[in-house]
Each structure stands twice: as C-alpha cells, then as structure tokens.
C-alpha positions as a Markdown table, in Angstrom:
| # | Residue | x | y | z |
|---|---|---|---|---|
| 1 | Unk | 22.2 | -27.1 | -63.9 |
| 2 | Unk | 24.7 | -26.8 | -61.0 |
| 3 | Unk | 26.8 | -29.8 | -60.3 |
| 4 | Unk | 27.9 | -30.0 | -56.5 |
| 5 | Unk | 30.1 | -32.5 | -54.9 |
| 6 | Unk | 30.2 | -33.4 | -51.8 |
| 7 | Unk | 33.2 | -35.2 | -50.2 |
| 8 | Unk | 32.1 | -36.5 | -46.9 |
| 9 | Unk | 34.2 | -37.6 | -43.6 |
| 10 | Unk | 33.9 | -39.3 | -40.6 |
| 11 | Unk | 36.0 | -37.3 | -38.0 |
| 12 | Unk | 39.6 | -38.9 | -37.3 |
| 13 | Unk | 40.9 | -39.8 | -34.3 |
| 14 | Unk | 38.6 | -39.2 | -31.0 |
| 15 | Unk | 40.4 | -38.8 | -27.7 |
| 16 | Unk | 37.1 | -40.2 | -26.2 |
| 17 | Unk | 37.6 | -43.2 | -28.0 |
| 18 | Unk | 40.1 | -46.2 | -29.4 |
| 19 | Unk | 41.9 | -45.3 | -32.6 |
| 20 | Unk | 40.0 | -47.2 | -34.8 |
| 21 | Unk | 36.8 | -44.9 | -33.8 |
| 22 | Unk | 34.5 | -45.1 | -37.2 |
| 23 | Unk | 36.4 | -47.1 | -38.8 |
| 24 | Unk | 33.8 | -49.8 | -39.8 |
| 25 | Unk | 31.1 | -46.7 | -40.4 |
| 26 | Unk | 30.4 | -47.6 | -44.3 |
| 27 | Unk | 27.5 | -45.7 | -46.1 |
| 28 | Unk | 26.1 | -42.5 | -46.0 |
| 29 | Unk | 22.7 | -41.3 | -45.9 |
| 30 | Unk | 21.3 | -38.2 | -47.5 |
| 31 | Unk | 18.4 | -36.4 | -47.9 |
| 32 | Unk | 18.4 | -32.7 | -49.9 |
| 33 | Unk | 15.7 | -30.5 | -49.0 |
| 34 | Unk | 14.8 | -27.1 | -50.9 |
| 35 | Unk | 14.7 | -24.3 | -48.9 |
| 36 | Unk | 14.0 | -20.4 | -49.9 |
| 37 | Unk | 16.1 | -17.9 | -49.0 |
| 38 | Unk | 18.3 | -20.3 | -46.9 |
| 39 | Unk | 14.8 | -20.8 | -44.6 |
| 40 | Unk | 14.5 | -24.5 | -44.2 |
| 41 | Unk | 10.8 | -24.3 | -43.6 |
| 42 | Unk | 10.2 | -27.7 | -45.5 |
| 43 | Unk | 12.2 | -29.5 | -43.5 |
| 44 | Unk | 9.9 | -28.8 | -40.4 |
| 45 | Unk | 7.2 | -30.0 | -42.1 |
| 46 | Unk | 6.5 | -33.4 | -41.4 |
| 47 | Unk | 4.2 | -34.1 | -44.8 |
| 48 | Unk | 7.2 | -32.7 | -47.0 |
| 49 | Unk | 9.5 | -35.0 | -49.1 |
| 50 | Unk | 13.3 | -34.6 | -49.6 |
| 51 | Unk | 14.3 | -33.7 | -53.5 |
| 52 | Unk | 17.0 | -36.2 | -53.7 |
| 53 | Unk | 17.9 | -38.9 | -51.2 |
| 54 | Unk | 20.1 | -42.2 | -51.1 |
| 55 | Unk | 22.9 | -43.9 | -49.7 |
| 56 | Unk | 26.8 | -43.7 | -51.2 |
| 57 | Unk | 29.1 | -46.4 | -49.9 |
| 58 | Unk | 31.8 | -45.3 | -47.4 |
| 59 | Unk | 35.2 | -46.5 | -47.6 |
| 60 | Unk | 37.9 | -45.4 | -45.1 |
| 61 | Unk | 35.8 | -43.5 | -43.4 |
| 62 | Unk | 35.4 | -41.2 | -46.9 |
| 63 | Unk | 32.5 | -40.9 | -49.5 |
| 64 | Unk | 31.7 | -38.8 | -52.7 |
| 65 | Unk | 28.3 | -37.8 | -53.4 |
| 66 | Unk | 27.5 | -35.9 | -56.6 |
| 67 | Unk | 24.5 | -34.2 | -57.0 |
| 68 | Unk | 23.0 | -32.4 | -60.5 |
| 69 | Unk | 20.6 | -29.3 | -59.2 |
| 70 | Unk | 19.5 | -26.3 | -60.3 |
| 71 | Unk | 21.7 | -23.2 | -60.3 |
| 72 | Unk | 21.4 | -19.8 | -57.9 |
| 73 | Unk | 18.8 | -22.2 | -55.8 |
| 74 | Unk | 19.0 | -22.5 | -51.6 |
| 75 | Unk | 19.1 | -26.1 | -50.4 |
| 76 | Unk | 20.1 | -27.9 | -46.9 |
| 77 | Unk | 21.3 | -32.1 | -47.3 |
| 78 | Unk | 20.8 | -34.0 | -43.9 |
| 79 | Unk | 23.8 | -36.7 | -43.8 |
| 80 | Unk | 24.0 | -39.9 | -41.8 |
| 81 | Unk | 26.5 | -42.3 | -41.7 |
| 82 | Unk | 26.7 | -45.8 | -39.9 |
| 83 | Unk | 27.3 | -49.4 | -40.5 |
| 84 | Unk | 25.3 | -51.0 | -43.1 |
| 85 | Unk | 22.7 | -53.1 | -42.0 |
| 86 | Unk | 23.9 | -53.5 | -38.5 |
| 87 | Unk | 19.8 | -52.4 | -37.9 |
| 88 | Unk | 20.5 | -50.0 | -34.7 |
| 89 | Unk | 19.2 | -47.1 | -36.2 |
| 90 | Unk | 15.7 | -46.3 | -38.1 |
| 91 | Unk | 16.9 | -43.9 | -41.4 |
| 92 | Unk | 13.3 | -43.8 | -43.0 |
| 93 | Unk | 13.2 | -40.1 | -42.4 |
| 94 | Unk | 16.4 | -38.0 | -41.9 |
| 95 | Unk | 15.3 | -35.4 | -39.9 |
| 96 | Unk | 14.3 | -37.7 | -37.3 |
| 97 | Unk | 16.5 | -40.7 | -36.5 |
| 98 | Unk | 15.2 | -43.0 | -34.1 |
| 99 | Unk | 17.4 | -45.5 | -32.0 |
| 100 | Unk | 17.0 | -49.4 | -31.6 |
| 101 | Unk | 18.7 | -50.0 | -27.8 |
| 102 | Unk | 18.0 | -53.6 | -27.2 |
| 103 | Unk | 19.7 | -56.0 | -27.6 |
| 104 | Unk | 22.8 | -53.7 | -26.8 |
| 105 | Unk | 26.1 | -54.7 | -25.5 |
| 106 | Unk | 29.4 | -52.9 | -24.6 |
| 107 | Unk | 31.9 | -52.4 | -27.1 |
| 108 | Unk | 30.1 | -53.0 | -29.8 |
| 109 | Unk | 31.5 | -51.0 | -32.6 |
| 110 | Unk | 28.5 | -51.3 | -34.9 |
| 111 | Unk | 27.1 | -48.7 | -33.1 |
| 112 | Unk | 29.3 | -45.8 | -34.8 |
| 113 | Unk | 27.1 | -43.3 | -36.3 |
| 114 | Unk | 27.6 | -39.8 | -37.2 |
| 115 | Unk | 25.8 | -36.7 | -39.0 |
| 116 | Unk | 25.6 | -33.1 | -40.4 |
| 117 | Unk | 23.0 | -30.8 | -41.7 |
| 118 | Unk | 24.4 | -28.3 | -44.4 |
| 119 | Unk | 22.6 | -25.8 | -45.8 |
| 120 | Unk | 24.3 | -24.6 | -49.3 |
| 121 | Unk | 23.0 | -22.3 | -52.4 |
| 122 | Unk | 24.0 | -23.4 | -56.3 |
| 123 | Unk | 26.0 | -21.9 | -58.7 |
| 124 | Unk | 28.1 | -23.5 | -61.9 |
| 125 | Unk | 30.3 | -25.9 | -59.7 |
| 126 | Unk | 31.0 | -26.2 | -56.2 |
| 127 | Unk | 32.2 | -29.0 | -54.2 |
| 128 | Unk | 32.3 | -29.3 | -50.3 |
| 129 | Unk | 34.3 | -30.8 | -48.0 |
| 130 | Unk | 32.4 | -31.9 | -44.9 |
| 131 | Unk | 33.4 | -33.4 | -42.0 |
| 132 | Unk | 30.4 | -35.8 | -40.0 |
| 133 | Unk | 30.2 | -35.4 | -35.9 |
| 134 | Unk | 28.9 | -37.5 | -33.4 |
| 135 | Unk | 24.9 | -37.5 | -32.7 |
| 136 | Unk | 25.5 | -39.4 | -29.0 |
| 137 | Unk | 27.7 | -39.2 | -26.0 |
| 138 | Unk | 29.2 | -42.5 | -25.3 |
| 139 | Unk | 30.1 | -43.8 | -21.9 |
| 140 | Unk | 33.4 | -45.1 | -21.6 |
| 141 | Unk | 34.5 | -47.3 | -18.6 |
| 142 | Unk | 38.0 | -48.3 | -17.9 |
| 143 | Unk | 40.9 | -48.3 | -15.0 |
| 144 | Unk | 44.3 | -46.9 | -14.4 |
| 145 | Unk | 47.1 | -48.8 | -13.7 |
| 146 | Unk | 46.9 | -48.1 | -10.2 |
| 147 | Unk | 44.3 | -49.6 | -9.5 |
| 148 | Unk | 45.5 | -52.9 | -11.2 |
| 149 | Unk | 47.1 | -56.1 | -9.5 |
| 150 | Unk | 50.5 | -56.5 | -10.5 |
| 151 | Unk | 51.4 | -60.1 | -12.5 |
| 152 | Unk | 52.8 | -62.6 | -10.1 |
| 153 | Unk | 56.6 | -62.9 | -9.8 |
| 154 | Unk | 58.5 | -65.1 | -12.4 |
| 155 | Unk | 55.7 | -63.5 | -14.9 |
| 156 | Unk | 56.1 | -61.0 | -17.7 |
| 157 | Unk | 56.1 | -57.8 | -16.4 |
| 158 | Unk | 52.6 | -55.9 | -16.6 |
| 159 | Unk | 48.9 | -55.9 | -14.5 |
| 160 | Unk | 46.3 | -57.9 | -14.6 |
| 161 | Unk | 42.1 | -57.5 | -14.5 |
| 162 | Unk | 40.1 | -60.2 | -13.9 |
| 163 | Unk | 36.6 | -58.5 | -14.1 |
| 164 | Unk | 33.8 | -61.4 | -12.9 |
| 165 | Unk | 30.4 | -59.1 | -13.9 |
| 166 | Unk | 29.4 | -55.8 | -14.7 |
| 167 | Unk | 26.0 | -54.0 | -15.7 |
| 168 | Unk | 25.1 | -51.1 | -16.1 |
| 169 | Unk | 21.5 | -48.9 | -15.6 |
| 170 | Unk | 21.1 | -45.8 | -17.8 |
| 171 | Unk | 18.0 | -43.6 | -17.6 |
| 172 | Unk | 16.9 | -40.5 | -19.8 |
| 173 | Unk | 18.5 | -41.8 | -22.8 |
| 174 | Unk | 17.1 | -40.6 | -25.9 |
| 175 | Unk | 15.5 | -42.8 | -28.2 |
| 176 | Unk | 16.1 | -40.4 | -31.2 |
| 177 | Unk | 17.7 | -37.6 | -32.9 |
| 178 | Unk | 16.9 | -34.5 | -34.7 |
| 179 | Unk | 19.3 | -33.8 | -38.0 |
| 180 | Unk | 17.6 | -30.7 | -38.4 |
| 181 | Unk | 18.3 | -28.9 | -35.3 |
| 182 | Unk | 21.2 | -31.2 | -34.0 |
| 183 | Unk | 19.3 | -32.1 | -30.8 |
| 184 | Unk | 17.9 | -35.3 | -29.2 |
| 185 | Unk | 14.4 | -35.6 | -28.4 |
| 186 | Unk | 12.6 | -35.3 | -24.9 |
| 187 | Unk | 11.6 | -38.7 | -25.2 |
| 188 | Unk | 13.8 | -41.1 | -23.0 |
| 189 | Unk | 14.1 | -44.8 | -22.3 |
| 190 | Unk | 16.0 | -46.9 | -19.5 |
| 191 | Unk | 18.1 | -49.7 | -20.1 |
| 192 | Unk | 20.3 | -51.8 | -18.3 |
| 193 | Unk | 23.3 | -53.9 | -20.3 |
C-alpha cells in the first residue's frame, strides 16, 4: 500500500476581496477516481463511482486528508471546500457541482467555496501540498472616497454613505461547475438580489 497525504489550503489573501476571504470555508470534499495511465476516462463517465470519497473538517482555512491506496497506480481526487451546511451548493457528485442562487443576498460570506482536480500516481509515501482556487467570479461593488459626502463640521473627520436601495440583475450565470475540466456549464439562470 501507498500512503499519500494531502495537506489542503484555501488561498490566502485575495485582492478581489476583504481579508478575511475564506475564512469561515470549513470542510473539504473529496472524491478519488482511478485513472490508467494518468487518462481520467472514469471520471467522464457519468455511471462510474469515485474509489474513496468524504469530507475532512477545515480549520484555518487548512485540512489533512490521508489516504491508504495501492502503489505505482494513477489516480485524480476532485476537492471542494465550503461552509458546512450553509446548503448553497449540491456536492452529491464532484465532478459536477450544482449552485443553489435563491435566496441570495450580498455579502454573504457563506458563499465561499473553492476547488482543485489533481491527478497523482502512488509510490511508498508521498504527501502533497495543494492549494484550493476559486470556481466563480464575484462581483464586487463599492466607492471611492471621492465620490463620498464629507461628515458635517464639528464631526470626526471622515465621509459618509447613506445608501437608501440597491438591486442588482445578473443574467448568464451558471448554475453549476465542472471539477473535472475546471469550467462552468452552458446552462445559465437570471437573478436579481
């Protein structure tokens, strides 16, 4: 047997983001296909079933995952991580994930999701670091301080907002993602939050 470790990541610090990006991302999905030759044809097939799969707890944006296979074999592990039980994502099959939009609000940080396929071959004792990526663009919304009111006189110094309502219309979002091949699907949905 070949034992292989896997220490998994959430990426650090996203300029697109706030700094706490991921922080509240908590387990990890994984599914571990065999492949021959480093050929993933199982994992196009829809009827085939992963070897291993499960879910390791996530804790500062880390998680260890520790697999027993058989040596000098060819293998691929699909890996998703997210907030546990926050229900926005359907994880019954890796190589598809399929997205829950509604209800869906802004800043919500339950959202945070991220993956990576990783094809590997066995021998004694390996272990991999791997860092997850983002599956989604995000749309981020804000102002510069231009555009801002100053505080009244007499006031600590600084600008003020006072937004009264906002919404927003998105269409051709998709409504899932491949872990395979790293690409959304053509299906798309419109949504307005």
């Amino acid at each position: 047997d070949g034992m292989v470790t896997f220490t998994v990541t959430a990426p650090g610090d996203l300029e697109t983001r706030a700094y706490a990006d991921g922080e509240n991302v908590n387990e990890v999905h994984y599914a571990v296909y065999k492949t021959n030759d480093g050929e993933p044809n199982a994992l196009n097939d829809s009827n085939s079933t992963p070897l291993a799969q499960g879910v390791v707890e996530m804790s500062n944006k880390r998680a260890t995952l520790e697999l027993d296979l058989l040596q000098d074999q060819y293998y691929t592990i699909l890996f998703w991580a997210q907030v546990k039980d926050a229900g926005h994502y359907n994880v019954g099959d890796l190589r598809n994930v399929s997205v829950v939009y509604n209800p869906l609000y802004g800043n919500d940080e339950s959202r945070a999701a991220f993956f990576l396929r990783h094809d590997f071959n066995t021998e004694k004792q390996q272990n991999y670091d791997v860092t997850l990526v983002r599956p989604f663009a995000q749309i981020n919304l804000g102002t510069t301080v231009e555009s801002l009111s100053p505080v009244q006189e007499g006031q600590t110094q600084g600008y003020t907002i006072d937004v009264q309502q906002s919404a927003m219309t998105v269409s051709g979002i998709a409504s899932s993602f491949n872990l395979v091949n790293g690409q959304a699907a053509d299906e798309a949905v419109d949504f307005t939050f």
